[in-house]
N, C-alpha and C positions, 0 to 999 in steps of 0.2 A: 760102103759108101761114106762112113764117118771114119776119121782119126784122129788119134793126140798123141802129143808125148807130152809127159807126167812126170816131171822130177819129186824131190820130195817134198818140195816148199808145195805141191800146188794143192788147190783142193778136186775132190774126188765130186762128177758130177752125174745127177741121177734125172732122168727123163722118161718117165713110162711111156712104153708105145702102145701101148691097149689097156685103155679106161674103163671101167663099165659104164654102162649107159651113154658112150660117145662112138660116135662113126669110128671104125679100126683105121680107115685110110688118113681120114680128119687128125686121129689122134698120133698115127704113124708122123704126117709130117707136120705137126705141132713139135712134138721131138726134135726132129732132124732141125726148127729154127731154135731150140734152146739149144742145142746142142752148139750149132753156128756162132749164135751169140754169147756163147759160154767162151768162144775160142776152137772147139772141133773143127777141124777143115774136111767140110762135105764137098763130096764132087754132086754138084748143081748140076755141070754138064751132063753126067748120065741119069740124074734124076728126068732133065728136061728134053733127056732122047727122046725121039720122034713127036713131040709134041709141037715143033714148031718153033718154042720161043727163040728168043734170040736177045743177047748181052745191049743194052742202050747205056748211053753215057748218062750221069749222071748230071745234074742241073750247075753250073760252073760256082753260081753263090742263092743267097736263100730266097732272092725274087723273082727269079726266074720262075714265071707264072705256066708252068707246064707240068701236068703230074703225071703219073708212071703208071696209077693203079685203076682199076678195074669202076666206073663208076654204076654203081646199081639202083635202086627203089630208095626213096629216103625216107624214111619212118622218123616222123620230128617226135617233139614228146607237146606239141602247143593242140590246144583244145580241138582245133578242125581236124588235125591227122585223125583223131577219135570220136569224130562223128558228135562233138558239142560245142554250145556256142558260147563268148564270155558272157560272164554277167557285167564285167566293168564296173566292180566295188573292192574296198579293202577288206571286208570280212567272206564275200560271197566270188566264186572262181568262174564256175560253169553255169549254164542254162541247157536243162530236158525237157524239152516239149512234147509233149504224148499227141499223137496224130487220132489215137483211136476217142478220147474223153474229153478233149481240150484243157489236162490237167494241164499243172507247168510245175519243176522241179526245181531248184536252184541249192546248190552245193557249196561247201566250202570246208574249209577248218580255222578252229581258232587254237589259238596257241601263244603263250604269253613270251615265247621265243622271236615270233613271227611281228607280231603285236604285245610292245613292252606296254602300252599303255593300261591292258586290261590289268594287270596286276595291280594296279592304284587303286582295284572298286572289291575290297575283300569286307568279309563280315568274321569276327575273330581271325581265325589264322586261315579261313580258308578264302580263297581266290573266286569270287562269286563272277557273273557275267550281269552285268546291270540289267534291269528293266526297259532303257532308255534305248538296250542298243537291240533287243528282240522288238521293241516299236519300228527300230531302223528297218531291220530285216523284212519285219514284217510291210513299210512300207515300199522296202526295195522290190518284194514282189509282187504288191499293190500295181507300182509300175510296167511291169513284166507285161503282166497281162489289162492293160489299160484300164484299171480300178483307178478312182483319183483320193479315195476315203479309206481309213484305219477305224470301222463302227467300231469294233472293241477286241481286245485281246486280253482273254483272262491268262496270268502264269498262271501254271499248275506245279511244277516242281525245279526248284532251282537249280541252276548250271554249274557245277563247281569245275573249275579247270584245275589241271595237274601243275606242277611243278616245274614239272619235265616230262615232254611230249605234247601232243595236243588230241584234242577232240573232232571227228567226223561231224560234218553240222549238214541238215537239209532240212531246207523250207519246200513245204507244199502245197499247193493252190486248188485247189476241187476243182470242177466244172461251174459253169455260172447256172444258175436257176433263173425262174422266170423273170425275175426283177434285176436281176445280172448282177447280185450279191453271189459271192465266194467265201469258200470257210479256207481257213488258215492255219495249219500246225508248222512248230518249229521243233524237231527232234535232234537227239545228237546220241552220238557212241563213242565210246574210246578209240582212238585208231589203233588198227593192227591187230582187233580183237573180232569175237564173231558174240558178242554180247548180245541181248537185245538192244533195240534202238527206245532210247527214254522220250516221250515227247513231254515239252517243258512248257510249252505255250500255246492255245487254240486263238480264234477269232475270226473275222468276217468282216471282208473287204467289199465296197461299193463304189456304183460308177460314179455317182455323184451325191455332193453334202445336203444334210438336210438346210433347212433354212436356218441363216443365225435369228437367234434373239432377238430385240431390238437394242438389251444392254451392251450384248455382244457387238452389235455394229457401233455402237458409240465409243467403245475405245478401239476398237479396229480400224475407225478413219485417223488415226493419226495422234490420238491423242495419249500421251502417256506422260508421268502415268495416268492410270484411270480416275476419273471423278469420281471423288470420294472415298476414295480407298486410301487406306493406312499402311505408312511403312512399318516393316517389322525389322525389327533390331537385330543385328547378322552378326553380332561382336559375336567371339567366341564358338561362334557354330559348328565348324569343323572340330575345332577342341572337345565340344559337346559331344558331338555323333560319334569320336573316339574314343570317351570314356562309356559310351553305350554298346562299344563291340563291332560300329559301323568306321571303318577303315577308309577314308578317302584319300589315295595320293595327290600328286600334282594337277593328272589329266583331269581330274574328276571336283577340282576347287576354280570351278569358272561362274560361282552365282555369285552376280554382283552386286544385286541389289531385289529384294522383294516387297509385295507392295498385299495387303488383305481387306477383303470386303467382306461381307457377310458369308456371302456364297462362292466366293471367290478366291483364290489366291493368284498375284502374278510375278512373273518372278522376269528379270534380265540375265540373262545365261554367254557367256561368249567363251572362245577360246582360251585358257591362263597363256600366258607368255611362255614360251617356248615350248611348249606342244600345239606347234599347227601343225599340217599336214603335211609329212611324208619326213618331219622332222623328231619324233619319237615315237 
C-alpha cells in the first residue's frame, strides 16, 4: 500500500506499526499518515475500499467556513467540564461544595511565575507568602459560604514559595455549629508531588461582627485621623525592616502614613504606583 523511491540524497524514514500499549489498527494507520506526510505515496483508494468514503474538494481559500472532519464530544479544560465552580479571585481558581457536611473547598496555586508580586514579601533569601494575603483567603472563603467576619486566624507555619514552580493551595471551611461560626484551615503542597499537605493557618469565621467599641465607632464615622492619636515617623522604615532580614519589594511599600494611641495603631495602606491590578 505505501511507496517511495529513494535516491541518495534522501533520508531513510521509520514508522512503527505496532506499539506497545496502543490499538495495532490505531497504530497501523498512525504510520501509514507519517509515512504520507513524509512524501510515501499510499494508495488511500484501497485503504478506503468498501468503506464508503469518497474524495471532497478541498475549501478554495482559508475562510471558507466548511470543515471536513468528524465533529465529536468536546471535552474543554474550563472548571464546569469538571464538575467545579470558579471562585473569581486572583489567588483562588475553583469552588467544592460538599453536599453530604456543608463543608466548602476552594483551590488554587501560587506561584511567583503566575503572581510576580509575591516575590516582593521575602524574609532573608526566602520568598515568604504574607500574613495579609492568608487574611484575603481566609476572607474570600468567609464569602463562599455567607460568614461576613474573620474572628481570628492564628499562622502556624510559614509558606515558603519555590523559585521555580508553584505550590498546591486549599482553603477549608467546616460545617457551621450552632451559632453559625465555622473553623478555617489554609494548607498547601508542592505541586506534582504526593507529600503531605502542611496546614499553615486555622481560624473561625462568623455571620456577624460583634459590637464595636464606642472608641472604635468615633473614628469609624469619618474622622481621620483619629483623635488623639500620634503620627509615627515612617522615614526610613523600609530601609529599616531590610537591614532586619524583612525584604519588602515594590508591591508591598504602600504604607503611607501611620498614626498610634495607646491601644492602638492606625495605619493608611493604598496601592504603590504601578502595581494595580492585573498590571504586575
Amino acid at each position: 500500500m505505501a511507496q517511495q523511491s529513494v535516491d541518495a540524497e534522501s533520508a531513510a524514514v521509520f514508522a512503527p506499526l505496532v506499539r506497545k500499549g496502543r490499538p495495532e489498527v490505531a497504530a497501523a494507520v498512525a504510520a501509514l499518515g507519517q509515512l504520507h506526510v513524509a512524501g510515501v505515496s499510499v494508495d488511500w483508494a484501497r485503504y478506503f475500499e468498501g468503506s464508503g468514503a469518497r474524495r471532497v474538494d478541498l475549501p478554495t481559500y482559508a475562510f471558507q467556513h466548511q470543515n471536513y472532519w468528524i465533529v465529536g464530544e468536546q471535552r474543554g479544560t474550563d472548571l464546569e467540564s469538571i464538575g467545579q465552580e470558579s471562585a473569581g479571585h486572583p489567588l483562588l481558581s475553583a469552588v467544592v461544595n460538599s453536599p453530604d457536611t456543608d463543608s466548602v473547598v476552594l483551590t488554587g496555586r501560587l506561584s511567583t511565575g503566575s503572581h510576580l508580586w509575591l516575590a516582593d514579601h521575602a524574609v532573608g533569601d526566602a520568598i515568604l507568602f504574607s500574613g495579609t494575603g492568608f487574611v484575603e483567603l481566609a476572607l474570600r472563603a468567609a464569602r463562599e459560604v455567607g460568614c461576613t467576619t474573620l474572628e481570628e486566624l492564628t499562622l502556624e507555619t510559614p509558606l515558603i514559595l519555590p523559585e521555580h514552580g508553584g505550590v498546591a493551595l486549599q482553603v477549608v471551611v467546616g460545617s457551621p455549629d450552632d451559632s453559625g461560626r465555622r473553623a478555617v484551615t489554609v494548607h498547601s503542597r508542592g505541586e506534582g508531588t504526593n507529600l503531605p499537605w502542611v496546614r499553615h493557618a486555622t481560624g473561625s469565621l462568623a455571620v456577624a461582627a460583634d459590637a464595636l467599641r464606642a472608641e472604635d465607632v468615633a473614628w469609624s464615622a469619618g474622622q481621620w485621623p483619629p483623635a488623639g492619636a500620634e503620627p509615627v515617623d515612617l522615614d526610613g522604615f523600609y530601609d529599616g525592616m531590610a537591614e532586619a532580614g524583612l525584604r519588602y519589594g515594590p508591591a508591598f511599600r504602600g504604607l503611607n502614613g501611620a498614626w498610634r494611641t495607646d491601644d492602638h495603631v492606625f495605619a493608611e495602606v493604598g496601592l504603590p504606583e504601578g502595581t494595580e491590578p492585573g498590571t504586575y
